[in-house]
N, C-alpha and C positions, 0 to 999 in steps of 0.2 A: 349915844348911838348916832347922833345926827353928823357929829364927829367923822363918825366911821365913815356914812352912806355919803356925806359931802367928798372926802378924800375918795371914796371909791368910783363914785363918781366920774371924778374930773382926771383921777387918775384912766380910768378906762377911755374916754372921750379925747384925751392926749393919747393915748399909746393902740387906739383904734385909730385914729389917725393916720398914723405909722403903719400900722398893720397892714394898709388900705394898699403900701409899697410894695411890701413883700407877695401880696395878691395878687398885684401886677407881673410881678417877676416869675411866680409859679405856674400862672395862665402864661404865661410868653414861653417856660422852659416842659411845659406838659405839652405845649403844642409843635415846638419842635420833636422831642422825644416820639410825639404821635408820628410826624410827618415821616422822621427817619426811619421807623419802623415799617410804616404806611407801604414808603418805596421801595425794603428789601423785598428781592424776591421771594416765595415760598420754597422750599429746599425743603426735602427729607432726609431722613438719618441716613447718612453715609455708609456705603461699606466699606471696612476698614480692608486696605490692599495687604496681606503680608507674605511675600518674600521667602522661601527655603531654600537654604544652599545645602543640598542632602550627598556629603562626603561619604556617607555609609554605605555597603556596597550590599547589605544587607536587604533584599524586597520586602521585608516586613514593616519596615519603618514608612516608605512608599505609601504603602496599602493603607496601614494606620492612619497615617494623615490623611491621607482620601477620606479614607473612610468618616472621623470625625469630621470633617468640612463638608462631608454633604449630608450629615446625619440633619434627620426634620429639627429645627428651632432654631439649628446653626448656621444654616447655610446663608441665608439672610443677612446673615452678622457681618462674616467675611468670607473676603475671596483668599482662597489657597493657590500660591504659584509657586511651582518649583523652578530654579533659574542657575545660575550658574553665579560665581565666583564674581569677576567682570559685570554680568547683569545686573546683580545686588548694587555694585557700587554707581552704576550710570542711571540706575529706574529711580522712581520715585515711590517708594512705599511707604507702609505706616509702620512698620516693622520688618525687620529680617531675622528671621531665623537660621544658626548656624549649628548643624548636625555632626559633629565633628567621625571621622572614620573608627569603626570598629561599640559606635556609642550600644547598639544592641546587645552584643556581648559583654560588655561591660554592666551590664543591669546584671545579668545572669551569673556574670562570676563577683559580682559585688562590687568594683573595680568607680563604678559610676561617674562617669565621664561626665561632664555638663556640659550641657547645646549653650549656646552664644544667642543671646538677643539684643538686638539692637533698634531702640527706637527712634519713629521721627518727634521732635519738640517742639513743631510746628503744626502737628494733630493734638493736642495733649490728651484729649478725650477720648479720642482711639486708639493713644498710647496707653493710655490706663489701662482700659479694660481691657486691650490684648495682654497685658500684663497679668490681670488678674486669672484669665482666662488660662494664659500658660501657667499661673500659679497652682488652678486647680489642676490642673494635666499633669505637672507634677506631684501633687498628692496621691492623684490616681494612679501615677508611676509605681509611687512608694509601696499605695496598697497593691498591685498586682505584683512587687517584688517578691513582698513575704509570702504572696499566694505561691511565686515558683519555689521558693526557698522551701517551703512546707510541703511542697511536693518531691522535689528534690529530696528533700531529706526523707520522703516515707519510702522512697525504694533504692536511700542508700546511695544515693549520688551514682546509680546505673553500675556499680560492680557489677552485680552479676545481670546485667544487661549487654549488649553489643554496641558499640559504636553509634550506628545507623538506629537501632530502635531507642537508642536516647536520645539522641537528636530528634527521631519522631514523635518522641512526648515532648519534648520542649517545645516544639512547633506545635503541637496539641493542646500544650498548656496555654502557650502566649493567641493561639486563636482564641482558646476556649473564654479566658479572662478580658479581651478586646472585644467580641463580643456583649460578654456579663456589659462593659463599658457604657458600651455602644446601647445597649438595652437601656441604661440608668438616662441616659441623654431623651429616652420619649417621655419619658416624667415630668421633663423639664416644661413652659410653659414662658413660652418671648413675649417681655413685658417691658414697655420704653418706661424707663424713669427721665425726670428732671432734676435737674441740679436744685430749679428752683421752689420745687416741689411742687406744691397743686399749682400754683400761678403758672401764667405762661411768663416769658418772659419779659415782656412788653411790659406786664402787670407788676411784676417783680422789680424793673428798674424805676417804675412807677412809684413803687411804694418808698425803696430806698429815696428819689427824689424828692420826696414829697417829706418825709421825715429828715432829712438831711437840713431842705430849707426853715424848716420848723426851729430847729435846734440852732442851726447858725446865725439865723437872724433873731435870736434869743435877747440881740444889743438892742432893740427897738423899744423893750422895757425900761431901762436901763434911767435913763431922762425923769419919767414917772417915776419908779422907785427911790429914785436921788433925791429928788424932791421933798418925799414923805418924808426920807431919811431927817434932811435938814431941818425939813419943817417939825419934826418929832423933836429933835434938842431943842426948842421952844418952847416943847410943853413939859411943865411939870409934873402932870395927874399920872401914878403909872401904867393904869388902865386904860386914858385915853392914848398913853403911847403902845400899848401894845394892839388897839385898834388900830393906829396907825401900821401897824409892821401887819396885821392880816387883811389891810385894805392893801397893801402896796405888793404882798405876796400872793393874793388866792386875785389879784385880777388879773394875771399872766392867763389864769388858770378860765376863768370866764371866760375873755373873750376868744381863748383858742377852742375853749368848748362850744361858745354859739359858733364858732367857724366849720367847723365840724358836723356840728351837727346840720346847718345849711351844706354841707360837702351829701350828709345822709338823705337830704331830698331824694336826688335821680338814682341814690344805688335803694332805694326802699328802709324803711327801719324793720328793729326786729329788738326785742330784749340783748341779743349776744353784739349786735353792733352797737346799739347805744351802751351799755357797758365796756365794748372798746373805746368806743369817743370819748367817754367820762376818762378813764384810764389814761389814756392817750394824752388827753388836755391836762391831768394834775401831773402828766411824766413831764410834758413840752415845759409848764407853764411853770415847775416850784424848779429845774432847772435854767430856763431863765431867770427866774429870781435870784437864784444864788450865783449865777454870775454876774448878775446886773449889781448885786453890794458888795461884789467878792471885787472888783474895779469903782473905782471913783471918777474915772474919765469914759466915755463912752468911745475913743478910740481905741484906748487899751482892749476895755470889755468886747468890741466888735474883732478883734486881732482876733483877742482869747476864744470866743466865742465859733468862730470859723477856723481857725487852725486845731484848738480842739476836737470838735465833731468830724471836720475832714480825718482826721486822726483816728479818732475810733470811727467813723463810718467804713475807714480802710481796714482796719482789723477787725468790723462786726460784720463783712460780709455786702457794704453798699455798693462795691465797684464789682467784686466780682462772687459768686455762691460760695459760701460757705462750704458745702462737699467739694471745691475744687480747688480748697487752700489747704495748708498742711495743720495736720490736727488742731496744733498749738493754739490755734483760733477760734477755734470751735469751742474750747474751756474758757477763754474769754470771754469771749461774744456777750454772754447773759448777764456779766455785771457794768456793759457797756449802756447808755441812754439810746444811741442810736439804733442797736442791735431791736431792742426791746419795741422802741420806736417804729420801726418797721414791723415788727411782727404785727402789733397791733392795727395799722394801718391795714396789714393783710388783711385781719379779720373783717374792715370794712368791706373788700374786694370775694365778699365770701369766705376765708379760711376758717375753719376752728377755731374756739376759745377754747382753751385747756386754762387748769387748775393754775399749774407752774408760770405759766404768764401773766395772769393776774398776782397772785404774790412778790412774782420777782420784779414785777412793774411797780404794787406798793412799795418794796423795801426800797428802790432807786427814789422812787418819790420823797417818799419819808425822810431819806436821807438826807434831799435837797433840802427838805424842809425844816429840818433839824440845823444842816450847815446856816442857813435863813438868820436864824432865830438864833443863833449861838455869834454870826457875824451882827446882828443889827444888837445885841447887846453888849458886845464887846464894843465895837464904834461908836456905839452911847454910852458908854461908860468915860 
């Protein structure tokens, strides 16, 4: 054992050293991100402008739209403008919408003409959800379709009706169902989400930073693990060589854990955050280990190590929210170091410990740990 506690040692005393760099670099880019943050102004949620170019000659469609844009929870949202042809193309909006002629009667006899939307890609986020929003409008279409059809069809599509008094139930009906609508709409309850979820966002590109440099500067092991490496083909005993391979693997894992948990000073401890630091420090510390023997040059391993992580930090959501990139990503994300890496750091910043984040943290762990120990015995062989 003295084997062990000498290499672990002098291993940690070299690659704290090191560490001391990376410290520097974190305080220097946490204090930017503060300052830039600092100087934006405060802004509130936008409303989104959109646009109607209303060809239908029909006043119902008119009134409709009135009518849900000043309904209570929505009006807030967005602004409704009706514009012309010309206007559309010169204004600046978030959307436009285009009602093509005759589109009311076309509900009615089945025919179903479809409105024209067009968005701006310069709002993305009030292009969505005006999106979504029209999505649901058209469901609500759908359903007060079948409401006329089922009417229609109980007295016989007006045979023995006149002209004029069918026309006046079909106006009776499409009031009576805009309406029913319009009633569903006070149920409703306006609630701002985040992309980033509980975190504000400051917090959020916070955490990504902060796990980002953790993982990339992974090559600062690297030196110390090499060491052990060579020093182990020296030794015969094979017990004291596999002391070697767990002094040179779990002190990634230490000294990002006493780092950490010096980070848990000013935010206060708690059981759920030192069980993220513990977490956090075997994800950070048995993946630099396994890049640090997965490379034999410490320039290669600093390439690997920062083009990697930049890599998945782009597809685990570190540049931009994960609700704001196309699904594809979001099924990734959890078998990413980075991805993981962040959440955990969340939980330092207050978020939840859930179940799935601790398991899915050990198996990436284990993983490393396993690549570890399967590379340092092959390269001793």
């Amino acid at each position: 054992m003295n084997l062990f506690y000498t290499a672990f040692r002098i291993s940690c005393k070299h690659s704290g050293q090191r560490l001391l760099c990376l410290l520097c670099v974190f305080a220097l880019c946490a204090g930017l991100l503060y300052g830039f943050w600092a100087a934006q102004p405060q802004q509130e949620s936008s409303t989104a402008e959109i646009a109607v170019v209303n060809l239908d000659s029909n006043p119902l469609i008119r009134l409709a739209l009135q009518s849900a844009a000043s309904a209570e929870g929505l009006s807030g949202l967005f602004h409704l403008q009706f514009v012309t042809q010309e206007q559309a193309q010169q204004g600046s909006f978030t959307s436009v919408l285009t009602i093509p002629e005759g589109f009311l009667d076309s509900i009615l006899t089945g025919e179903n003409l479809s409105p024209t939307l067009e968005l701006d890609i310069s709002t993305p986020l009030e292009a969505m959800w005006v999106r979504q929003m029209l999505q649901a409008g058209a469901d609500y279409l759908t359903t007060a379709q079948l409401g006329v059809y089922t009417v229609q069809k109980s007295v016989n599509y007006g045979i023995e009706m006149s002209a004029e008094e069918y026309q006046l139930l079909l106006a009776d009906i499409n009031l009576t169902i805009m309406r029913a609508m319009l009633g569903r709409l006070e149920l409703l309850e306006q609630k701002t989400l985040f992309a980033s979820g509980g975190l504000s966002l400051p917090q959020y590109y916070f955490t990504a930073l902060a796990s980002l440099l953790l993982l990339c500067y992974g090559f600062l092991f690297q030196p110390a693990i090499q060491s052990l490496w060579q020093f182990s083909r020296q030794v015969q005993h094979p017990t004291k060589r596999r002391l070697l391979l767990v002094a040179a693997v779990i002190h990634p894992c230490f000294l990002l854990c006493a780092l950490l948990l010096a980070a848990l000073l000013p935010l206060g401890f708690s059981a759920v955050k030192l069980t993220a630091a513990l977490m956090l420090a075997l994800l950070l510390g048995s993946w630099g280990g396994l890049l640090s023997l997965l490379h034999s040059k410490e320039s290669s391993c600093a390439a690997c190590c920062i083009l990697l992580h930049l890599g998945c930090g782009l597809a685990g959501g570190s540049f931009l929210p994960l609700p704001l990139m196309p699904e594809i990503f979001s099924r990734i994300a959890p078998f990413l170091p980075v991805y993981q890496a962040q959440r955990l750091c969340s939980v330092l910043l207050g978020e939840p410990l859930c179940v799935a984040m601790v398991w899915q943290s050990i198996l990436l762990a284990g993983a490393a740990f396993g690549g570890s120990l399967l590379l340092w015995k092959r390269r001793g062989s």
